[in-house]
N, C-alpha and C positions, 0 to 999 in steps of 0.2 A: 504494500500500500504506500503510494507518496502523499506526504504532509508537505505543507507550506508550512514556513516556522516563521514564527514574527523574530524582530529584531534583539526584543530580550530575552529569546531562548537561545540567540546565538552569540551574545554576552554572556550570558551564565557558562556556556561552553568556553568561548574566550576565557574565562576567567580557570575556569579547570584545566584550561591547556597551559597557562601561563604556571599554574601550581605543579604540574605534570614537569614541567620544563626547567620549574627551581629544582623540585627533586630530582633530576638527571642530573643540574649540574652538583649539589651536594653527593649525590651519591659519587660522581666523577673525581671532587675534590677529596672527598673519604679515601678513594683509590690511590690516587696521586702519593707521589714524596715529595718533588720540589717544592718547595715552598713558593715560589715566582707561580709556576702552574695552581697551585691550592690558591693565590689570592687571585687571580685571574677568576678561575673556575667559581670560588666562592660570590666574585663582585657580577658572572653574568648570574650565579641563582638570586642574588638582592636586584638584579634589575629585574629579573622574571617578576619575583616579588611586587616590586614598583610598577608594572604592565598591570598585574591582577589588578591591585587599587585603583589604575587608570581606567581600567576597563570597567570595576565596580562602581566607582564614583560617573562614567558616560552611562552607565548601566542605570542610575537614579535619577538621570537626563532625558530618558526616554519616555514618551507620551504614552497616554493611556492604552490610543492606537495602537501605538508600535508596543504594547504587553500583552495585548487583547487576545486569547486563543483561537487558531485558526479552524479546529477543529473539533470537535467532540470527542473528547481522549480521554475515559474516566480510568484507566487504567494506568496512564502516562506511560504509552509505548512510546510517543516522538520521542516524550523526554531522557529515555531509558535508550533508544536509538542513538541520540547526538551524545549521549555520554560512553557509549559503548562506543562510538566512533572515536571522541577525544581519546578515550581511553588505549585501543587500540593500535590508532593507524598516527599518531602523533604523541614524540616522546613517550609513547610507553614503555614497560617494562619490560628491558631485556637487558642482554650480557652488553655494557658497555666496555670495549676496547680500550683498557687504560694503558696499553702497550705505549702509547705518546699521546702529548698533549693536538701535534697534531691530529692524528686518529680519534680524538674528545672532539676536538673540533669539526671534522668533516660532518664523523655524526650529527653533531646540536644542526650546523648547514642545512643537512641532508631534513633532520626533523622541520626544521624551521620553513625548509621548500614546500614539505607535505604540509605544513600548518595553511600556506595561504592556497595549495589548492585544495587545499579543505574548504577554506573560505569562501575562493571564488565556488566551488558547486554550491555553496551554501546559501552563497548570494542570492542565484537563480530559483532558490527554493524559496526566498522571503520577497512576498510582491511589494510591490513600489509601498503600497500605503502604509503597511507594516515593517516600513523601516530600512527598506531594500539598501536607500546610501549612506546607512551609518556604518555599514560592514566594509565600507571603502578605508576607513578609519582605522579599524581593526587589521585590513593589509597593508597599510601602508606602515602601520607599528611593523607589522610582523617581516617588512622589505627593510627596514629599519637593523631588524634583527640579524639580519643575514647580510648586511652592508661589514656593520661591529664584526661579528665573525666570522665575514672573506678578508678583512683589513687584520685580524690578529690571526688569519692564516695565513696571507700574505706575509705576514713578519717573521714571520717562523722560518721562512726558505733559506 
């Protein structure tokens, strides 16, 4: 069955990818021994940190509209969908590669690429009234994300 999702269903996901995303890079810093790489790795899970809130506080900005349910879901399958999604297919839980800091890094890239095509399909599922261009916001954080960590992979060569 396809759902249309309004705009605060895919903040609330936003917000769990970003939590998804500190915990990869803590668990990465855990790994580590340099010290250089632990405060790297520690300072991208406090930015994750800092996206959630950004995204919680845009998430208190949103209109009635854009909360409004689009479907009759007394079971919260969408909701149980887009979080099995977050859960899954961006920064989820697997064996992180802490062989180098490069190898941390390609990974978070690699997750960080899947987050905004998560997004843009996500897009397509939230119609214009419900909020469709505040998800522009949310990818450009997340092009953002993947700028920071191609420029401190770049530094590593």
């Amino acid at each position: 069955m396809m759902y249309d999702f309004n705009a605060d269903d895919i903040f609330e996901i936003a917000e769990q990818l970003e939590k998804n995303g500190a915990q990869f890079y803590r668990t990465a810093a855990d790994a580590v021994s340099d010290e250089k790489a632990k405060d790297l790795l520690s300072g991208l899970a406090a930015m994750e940190d800092d996206h959630e809130k950004t995204f919680s506080e845009m998430r208190t900005e949103l209109t009635n509209l854009e909360k409004q349910q689009t479907v009759f879901d007394p079971t919260g399958e969408a909701a149980q969908y887009l979080k099995a999604l977050a859960d899954t297919r961006v920064f989820f839980e697997k064996k992180i590669d802490t062989s180098s800091l490069k190898a941390i890094l390609k990974d978070a890239v690699t997750a960080e690429k899947d987050s905004i095509v998560f997004y843009l399909g996500m897009r397509e599922a939230v119609p214009e009234k419900m909020g469709k261009e505040r998800l522009d916001s949310i990818i450009k954080e997340e092009m953002a994300h993947i700028k920071l960590l191609s420029n401190k992979l770049a530094a590593l060569k």
